[in-house]
C-alpha positions as CSV (number, residue, x, y, z in Angstrom):
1,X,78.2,96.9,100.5
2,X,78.2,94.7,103.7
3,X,80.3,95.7,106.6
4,X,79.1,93.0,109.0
5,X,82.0,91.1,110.6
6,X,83.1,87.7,110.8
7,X,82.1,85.7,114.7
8,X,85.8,85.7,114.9
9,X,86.5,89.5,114.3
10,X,83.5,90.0,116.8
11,X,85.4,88.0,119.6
12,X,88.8,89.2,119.0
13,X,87.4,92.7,119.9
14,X,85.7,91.7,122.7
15,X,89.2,89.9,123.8
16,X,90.7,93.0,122.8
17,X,88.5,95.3,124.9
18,X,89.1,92.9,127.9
19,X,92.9,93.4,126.8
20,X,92.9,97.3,127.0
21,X,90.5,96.8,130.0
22,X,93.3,93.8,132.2
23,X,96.8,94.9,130.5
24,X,96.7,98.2,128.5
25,X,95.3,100.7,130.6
26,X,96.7,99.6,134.1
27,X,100.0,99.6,132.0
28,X,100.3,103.3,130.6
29,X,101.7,104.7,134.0
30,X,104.7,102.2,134.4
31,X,105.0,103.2,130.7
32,X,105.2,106.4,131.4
33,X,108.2,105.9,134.2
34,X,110.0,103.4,132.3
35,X,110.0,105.6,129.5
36,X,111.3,108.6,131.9
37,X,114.0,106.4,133.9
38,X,115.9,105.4,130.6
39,X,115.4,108.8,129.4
40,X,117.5,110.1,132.6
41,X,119.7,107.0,132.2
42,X,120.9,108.5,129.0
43,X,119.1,105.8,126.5
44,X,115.7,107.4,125.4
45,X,115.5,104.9,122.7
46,X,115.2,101.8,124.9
47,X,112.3,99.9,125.2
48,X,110.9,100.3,128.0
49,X,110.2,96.8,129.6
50,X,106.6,96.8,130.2
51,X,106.2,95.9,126.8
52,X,107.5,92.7,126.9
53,X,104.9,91.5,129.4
54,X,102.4,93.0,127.3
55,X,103.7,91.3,124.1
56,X,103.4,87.9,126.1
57,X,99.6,88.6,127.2
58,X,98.6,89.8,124.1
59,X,100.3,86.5,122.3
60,X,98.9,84.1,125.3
61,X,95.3,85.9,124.3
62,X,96.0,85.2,120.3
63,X,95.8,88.9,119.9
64,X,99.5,88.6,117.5
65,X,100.5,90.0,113.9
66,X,96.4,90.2,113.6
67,X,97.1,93.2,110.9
68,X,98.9,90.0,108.5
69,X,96.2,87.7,106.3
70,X,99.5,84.8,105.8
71,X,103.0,85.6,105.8
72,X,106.1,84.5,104.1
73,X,106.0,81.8,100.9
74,X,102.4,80.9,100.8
75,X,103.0,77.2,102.2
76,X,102.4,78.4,105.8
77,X,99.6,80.7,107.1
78,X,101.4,83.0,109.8
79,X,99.0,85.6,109.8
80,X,95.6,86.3,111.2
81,X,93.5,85.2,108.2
82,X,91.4,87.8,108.8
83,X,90.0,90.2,106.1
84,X,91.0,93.9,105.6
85,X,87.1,95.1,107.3
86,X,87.8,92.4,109.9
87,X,90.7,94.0,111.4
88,X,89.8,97.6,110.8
89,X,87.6,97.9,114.6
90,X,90.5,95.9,116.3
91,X,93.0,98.5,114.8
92,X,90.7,101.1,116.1
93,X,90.5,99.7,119.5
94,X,94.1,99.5,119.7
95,X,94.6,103.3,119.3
96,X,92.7,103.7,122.1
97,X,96.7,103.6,123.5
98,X,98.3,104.3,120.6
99,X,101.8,104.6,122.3
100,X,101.7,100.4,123.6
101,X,98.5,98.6,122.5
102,X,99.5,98.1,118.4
103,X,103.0,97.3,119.9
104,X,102.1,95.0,122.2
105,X,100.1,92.9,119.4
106,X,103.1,93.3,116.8
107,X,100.5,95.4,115.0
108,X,102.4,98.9,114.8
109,X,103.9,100.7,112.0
110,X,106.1,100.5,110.4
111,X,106.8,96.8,110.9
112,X,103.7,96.2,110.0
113,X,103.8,97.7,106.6
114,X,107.5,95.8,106.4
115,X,105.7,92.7,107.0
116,X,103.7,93.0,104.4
117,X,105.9,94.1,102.0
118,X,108.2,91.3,102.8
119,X,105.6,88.6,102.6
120,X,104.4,89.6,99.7
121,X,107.8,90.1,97.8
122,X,110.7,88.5,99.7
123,X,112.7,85.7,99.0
124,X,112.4,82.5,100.8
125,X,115.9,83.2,102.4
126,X,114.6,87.0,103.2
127,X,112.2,85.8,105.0
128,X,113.7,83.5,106.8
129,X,116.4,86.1,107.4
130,X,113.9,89.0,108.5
131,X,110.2,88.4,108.1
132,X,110.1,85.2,110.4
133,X,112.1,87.1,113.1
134,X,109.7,90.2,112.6
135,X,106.4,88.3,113.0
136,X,107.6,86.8,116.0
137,X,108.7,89.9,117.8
138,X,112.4,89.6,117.8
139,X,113.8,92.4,116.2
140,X,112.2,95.4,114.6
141,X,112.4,97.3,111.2
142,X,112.5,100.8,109.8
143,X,111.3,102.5,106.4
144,X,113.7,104.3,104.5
145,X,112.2,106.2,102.0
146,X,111.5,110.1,102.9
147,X,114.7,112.4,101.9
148,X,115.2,115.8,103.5
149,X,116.5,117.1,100.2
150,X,113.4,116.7,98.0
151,X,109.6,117.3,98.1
152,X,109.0,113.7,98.9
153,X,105.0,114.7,98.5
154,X,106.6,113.5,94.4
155,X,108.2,110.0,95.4
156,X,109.5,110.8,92.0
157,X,112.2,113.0,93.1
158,X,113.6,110.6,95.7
159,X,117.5,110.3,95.1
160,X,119.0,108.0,96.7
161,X,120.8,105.9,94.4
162,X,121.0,101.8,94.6
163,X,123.9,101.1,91.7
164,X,124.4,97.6,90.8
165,X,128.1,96.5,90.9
166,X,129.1,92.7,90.3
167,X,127.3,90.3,92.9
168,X,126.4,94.0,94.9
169,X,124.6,96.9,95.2
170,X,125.8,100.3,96.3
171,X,124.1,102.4,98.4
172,X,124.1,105.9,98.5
173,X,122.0,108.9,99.8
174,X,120.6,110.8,103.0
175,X,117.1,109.8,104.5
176,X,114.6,110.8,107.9
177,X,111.9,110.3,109.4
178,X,112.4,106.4,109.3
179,X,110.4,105.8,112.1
180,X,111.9,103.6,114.7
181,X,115.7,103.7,113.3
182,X,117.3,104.5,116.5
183,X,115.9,101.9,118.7
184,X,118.6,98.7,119.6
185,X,115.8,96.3,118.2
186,X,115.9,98.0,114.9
187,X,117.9,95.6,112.7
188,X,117.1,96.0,109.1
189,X,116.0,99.2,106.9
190,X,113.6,99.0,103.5
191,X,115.5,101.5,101.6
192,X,113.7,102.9,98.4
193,X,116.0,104.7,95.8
194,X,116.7,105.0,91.8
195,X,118.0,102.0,90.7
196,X,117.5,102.3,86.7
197,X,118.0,106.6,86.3
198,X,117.0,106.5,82.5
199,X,114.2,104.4,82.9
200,X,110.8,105.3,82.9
201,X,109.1,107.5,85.8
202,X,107.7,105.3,88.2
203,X,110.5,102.0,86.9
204,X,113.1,104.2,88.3
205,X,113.0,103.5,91.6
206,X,114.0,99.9,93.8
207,X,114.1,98.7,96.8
208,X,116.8,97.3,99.6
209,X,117.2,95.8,102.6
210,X,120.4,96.9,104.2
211,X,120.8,95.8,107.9
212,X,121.7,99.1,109.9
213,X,125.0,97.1,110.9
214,X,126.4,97.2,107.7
215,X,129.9,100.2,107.4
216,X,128.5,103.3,105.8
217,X,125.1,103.3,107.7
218,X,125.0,106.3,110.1
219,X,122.1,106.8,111.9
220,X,122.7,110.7,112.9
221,X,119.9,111.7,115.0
222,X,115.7,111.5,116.1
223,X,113.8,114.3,114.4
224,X,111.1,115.6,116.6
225,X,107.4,116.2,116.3
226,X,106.6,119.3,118.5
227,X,109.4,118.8,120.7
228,X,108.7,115.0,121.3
229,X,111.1,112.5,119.8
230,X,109.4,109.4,120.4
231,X,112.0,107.7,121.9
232,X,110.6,104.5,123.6
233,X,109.4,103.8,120.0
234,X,112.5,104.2,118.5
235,X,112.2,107.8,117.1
236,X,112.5,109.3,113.3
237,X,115.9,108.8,112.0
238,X,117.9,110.9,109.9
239,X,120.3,107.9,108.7
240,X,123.2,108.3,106.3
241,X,123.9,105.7,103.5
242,X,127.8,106.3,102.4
243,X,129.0,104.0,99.8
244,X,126.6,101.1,101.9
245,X,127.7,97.9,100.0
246,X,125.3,95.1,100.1
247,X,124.8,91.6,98.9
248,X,122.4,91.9,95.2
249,X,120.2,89.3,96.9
250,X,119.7,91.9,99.1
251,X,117.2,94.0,96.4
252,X,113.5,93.5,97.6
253,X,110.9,92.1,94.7
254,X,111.9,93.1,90.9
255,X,114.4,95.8,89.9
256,X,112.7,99.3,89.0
257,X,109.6,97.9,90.9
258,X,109.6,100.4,94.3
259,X,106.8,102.6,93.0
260,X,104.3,99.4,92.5
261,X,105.5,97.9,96.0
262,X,105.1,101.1,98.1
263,X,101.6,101.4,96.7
264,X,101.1,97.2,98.0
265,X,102.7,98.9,100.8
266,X,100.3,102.1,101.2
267,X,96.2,100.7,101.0
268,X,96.0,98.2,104.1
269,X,98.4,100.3,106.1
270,X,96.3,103.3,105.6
271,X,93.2,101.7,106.7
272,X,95.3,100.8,109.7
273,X,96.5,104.4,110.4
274,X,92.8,105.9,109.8
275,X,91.5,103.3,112.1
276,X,94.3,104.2,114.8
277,X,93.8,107.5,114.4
278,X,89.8,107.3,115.1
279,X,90.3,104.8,118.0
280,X,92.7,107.6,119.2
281,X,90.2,110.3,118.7
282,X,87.3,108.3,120.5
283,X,88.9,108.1,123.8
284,X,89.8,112.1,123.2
285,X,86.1,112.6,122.8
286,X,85.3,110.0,126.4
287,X,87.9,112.4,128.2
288,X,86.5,115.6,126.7
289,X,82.8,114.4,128.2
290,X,83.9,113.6,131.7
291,X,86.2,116.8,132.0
292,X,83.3,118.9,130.1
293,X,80.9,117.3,133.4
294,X,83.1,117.5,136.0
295,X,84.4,120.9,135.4
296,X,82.5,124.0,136.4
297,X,82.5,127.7,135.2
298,X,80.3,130.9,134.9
299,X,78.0,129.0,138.0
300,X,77.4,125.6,136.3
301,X,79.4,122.7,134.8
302,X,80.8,123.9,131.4
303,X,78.9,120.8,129.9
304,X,76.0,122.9,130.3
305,X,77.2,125.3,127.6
306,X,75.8,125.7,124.0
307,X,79.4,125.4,122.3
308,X,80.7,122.8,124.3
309,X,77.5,120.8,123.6
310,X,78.3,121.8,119.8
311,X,81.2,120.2,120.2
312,X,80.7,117.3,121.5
313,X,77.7,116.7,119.0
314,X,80.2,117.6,116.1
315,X,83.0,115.0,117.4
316,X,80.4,112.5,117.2
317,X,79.5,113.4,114.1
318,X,82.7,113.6,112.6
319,X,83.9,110.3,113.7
320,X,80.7,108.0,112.6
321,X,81.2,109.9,109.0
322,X,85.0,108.8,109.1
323,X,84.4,105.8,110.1
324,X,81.4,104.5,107.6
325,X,84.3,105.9,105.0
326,X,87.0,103.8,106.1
327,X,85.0,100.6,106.6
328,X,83.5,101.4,102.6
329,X,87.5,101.3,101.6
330,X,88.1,98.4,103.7
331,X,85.4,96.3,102.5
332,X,86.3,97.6,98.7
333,X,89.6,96.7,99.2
334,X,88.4,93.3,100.6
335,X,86.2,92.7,97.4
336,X,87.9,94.1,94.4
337,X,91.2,95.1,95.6
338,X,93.8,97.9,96.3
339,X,94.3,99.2,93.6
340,X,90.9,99.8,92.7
341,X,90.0,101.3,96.2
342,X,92.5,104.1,95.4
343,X,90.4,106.9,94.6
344,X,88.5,105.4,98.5
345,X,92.1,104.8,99.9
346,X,93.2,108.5,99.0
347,X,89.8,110.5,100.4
348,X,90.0,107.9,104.3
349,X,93.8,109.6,104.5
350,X,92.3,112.9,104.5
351,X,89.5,112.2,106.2
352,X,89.9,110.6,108.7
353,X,93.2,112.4,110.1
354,X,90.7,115.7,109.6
355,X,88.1,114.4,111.9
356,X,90.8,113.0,114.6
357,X,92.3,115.7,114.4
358,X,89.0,118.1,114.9
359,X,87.9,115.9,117.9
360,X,91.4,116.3,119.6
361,X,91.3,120.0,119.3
362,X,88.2,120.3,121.0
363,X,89.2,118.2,123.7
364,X,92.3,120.2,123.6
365,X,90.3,123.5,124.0
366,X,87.8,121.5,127.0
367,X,90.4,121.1,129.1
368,X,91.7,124.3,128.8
369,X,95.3,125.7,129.9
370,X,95.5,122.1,131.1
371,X,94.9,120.4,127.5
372,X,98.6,121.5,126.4
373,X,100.1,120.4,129.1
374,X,102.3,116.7,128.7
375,X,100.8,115.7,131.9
376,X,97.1,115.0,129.3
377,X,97.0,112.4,127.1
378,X,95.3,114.9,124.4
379,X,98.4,117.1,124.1
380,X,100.2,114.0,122.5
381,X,97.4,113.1,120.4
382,X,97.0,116.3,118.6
383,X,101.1,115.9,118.1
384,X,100.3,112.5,116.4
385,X,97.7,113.1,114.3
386,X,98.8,116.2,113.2
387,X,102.0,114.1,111.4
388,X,99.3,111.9,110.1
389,X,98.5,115.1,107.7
390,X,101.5,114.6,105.8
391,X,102.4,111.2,106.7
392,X,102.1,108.3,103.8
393,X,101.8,112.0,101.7
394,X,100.1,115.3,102.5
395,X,96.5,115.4,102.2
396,X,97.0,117.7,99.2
397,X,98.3,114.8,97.4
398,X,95.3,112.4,98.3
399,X,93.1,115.3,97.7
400,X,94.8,115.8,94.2
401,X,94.0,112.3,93.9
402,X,90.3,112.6,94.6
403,X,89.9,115.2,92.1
404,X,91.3,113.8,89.2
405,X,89.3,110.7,89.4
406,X,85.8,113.3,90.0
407,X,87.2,115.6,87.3
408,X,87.8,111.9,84.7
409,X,84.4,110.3,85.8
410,X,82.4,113.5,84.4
411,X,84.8,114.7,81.7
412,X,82.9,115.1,78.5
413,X,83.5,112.5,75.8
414,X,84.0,112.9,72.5
């Protein structure tokens, strides 16, 4: 295994550490305000405008859609060009400020996984329609496939239906959590639902694109993750699909093919998330240090004590192991592919989630009565990455996954 990085890779995270150093950082205040002014305005879903200057720096420093290989038909490169392991320490940098760095370089879910997904499957009038105004920042996209009345943990059970009728299909069903659905910029939803309901297990299911425009879409409400809604990002929408009639160009890749496209969907975006969430975690730790050193207790700075120490030295720990793991998938994924970086792809999404969220809680726990309140950045973390435990599936699903591949590899043969 090699996990060197390309010269290229190695100076887009230097540009993008100058970038979090010149733009990001300075940034998160106004942030911060915007997103508090058009909260008491009545409109907690608008963007708030910081971001647009920040989308124009990060384009003007080529620091754009760097998560995308090549977009659209395959006569034009759009994308990056760079390798799965090439963009994993950029993808960890930009957590460092999770809520506007990926954002600002067209790099944050779930766009990003509807890029892909549409570049790898869309029409050429798809993506002229939606992927070409995605990668350049124009509008923005949602993810319908999570239903409220199911176990989604089993995508099997989603329910949704997607009927074909003449030169249509009909859309019908209830989901949530489609991240970013209520924001204005949202335009058009991947919905996934059974197309084909006496075909085979995982041929059951297709998917849609229905803009949100379209009579029958009802987009009902945020859902909330500890009492934040994530409005300047669009919250988690609960949207209702009544009857939704769409054009049948509309379907996304082949008919009864939504289980093998949210898997294409699933392995780079997860090395994306566990990257995030580690980038995240390591600015947790840097805050948990300097408030550990400056803060004093029992007649010395708490730094000075044996558990504090122990965690710190843990947190380090935990987040080298993490990492090593998902830079392993990455390159695997690189090299032979998704789908035979499952088994890697399935242990990252527990792992490194487990150690984020470890690092977090410490830092939590350093900063005391302080640590819970919204005025420190750690409170929101450990809000975050605690979704990320269910998120793309529960880690008992990937861990269910890890098993059966241990439990195959030493089974006795015969």
């Amino acid at each position: 295994m090699d996990f060197r990085h390309s010269e290229r890779s190695l100076a887009l995270q230097d540009e993008m550490r100058r970038f979090l150093d010149d733009e990001i950082y300075p940034s998160e205040a106004t942030f911060e305000q915007q997103a508090h002014e058009n909260r008491a305005a009545g409109t907690p879903f608008r963007t708030p405008e910081v971001l647009g200057d920040l989308k124009a720096a990060a384009r003007k420093r080529g620091l754009w859609n760097l998560f995308l290989p090549q977009a659209g038909d395959g006569e034009a490169e759009r994308g990056a060009g760079l390798s799965v392991l090439d963009y994993a320490p950029i993808a960890e940098l930009s957590g460092r400020s999770a809520a506007i760095a990926p954002e600002a370089m067209n790099c944050s879910a779930p766009d990003t996984g509807n890029m892909e997904l549409l570049s790898m499957f869309a029409t050429p009038e798809q993506v002229t329609q939606w992927l070409e105004p995605l990668l350049e920042g124009e509008i923005r996209s949602c993810f319908s496939m999570t239903e409220p009345a199911v176990a989604s943990s089993d995508a099997s059970n989603i329910a949704l239906t997607i009927t074909r009728d003449g030169d249509s299909y009909v859309v019908d069903g209830r989901k949530w959590w489609s991240t970013g659905a209520m924001r204005p910029e949202c335009k058009v939803a991947i919905v996934m639902g059974v197309s084909d309901p006496d075909a085979a297990k995982y041929q059951r299911h297709s998917m849609i694109l229905v803009p949100l425009d379209t009579p029958g879409v009802t987009v009902e409400r945020s859902t909330t993750v500890y009492g934040y809604d994530d409005g300047p990002h669009g919250g988690h929408g609960v949207i209702h699909y009544d009857h939704v009639r769409v054009p049948a160009t509309n379907l996304l890749g082949p008919q009864g093919g939504g289980f093998m496209m949210a898997q294409a969907r699933l392995g780079p975006g997860r090395i994306h998330h566990c990257m995030r969430s580690l980038g995240m975690a390591e600015r947790a730790l840097e805050l948990m240090v300097v408030r550990a050193t400056q803060r004093s207790a029992f007649g010395g700075p708490i730094a000075s004590q044996g558990v504090v120490k122990e965690w710190i030295a843990e947190s380090r720990l935990a987040l080298d192991q993490a990492r090593l793991l998902v830079m392993n998938a990455a390159w695997l994924i690189d090299t032979v592919g998704a789908s035979k970086a499952r088994t890697e792809i399935a242990a990252i999404k527990v792992a490194a989630p487990r150690a984020a969220s470890y690092v977090v809680d410490r830092a939590v726990q350093t900063f005391g009565a302080a640590g819970v309140d919204g005025g420190v950045p750690v409170a929101s973390m450990w809000a975050q990455l605690r979704t990320l435990h269910l998120a793309d599936g529960p880690d008992e699903v990937h861990l269910r996954s890890v098993a059966r591949e241990e439990l195959r590899r030493h089974a006795p043969t015969t």
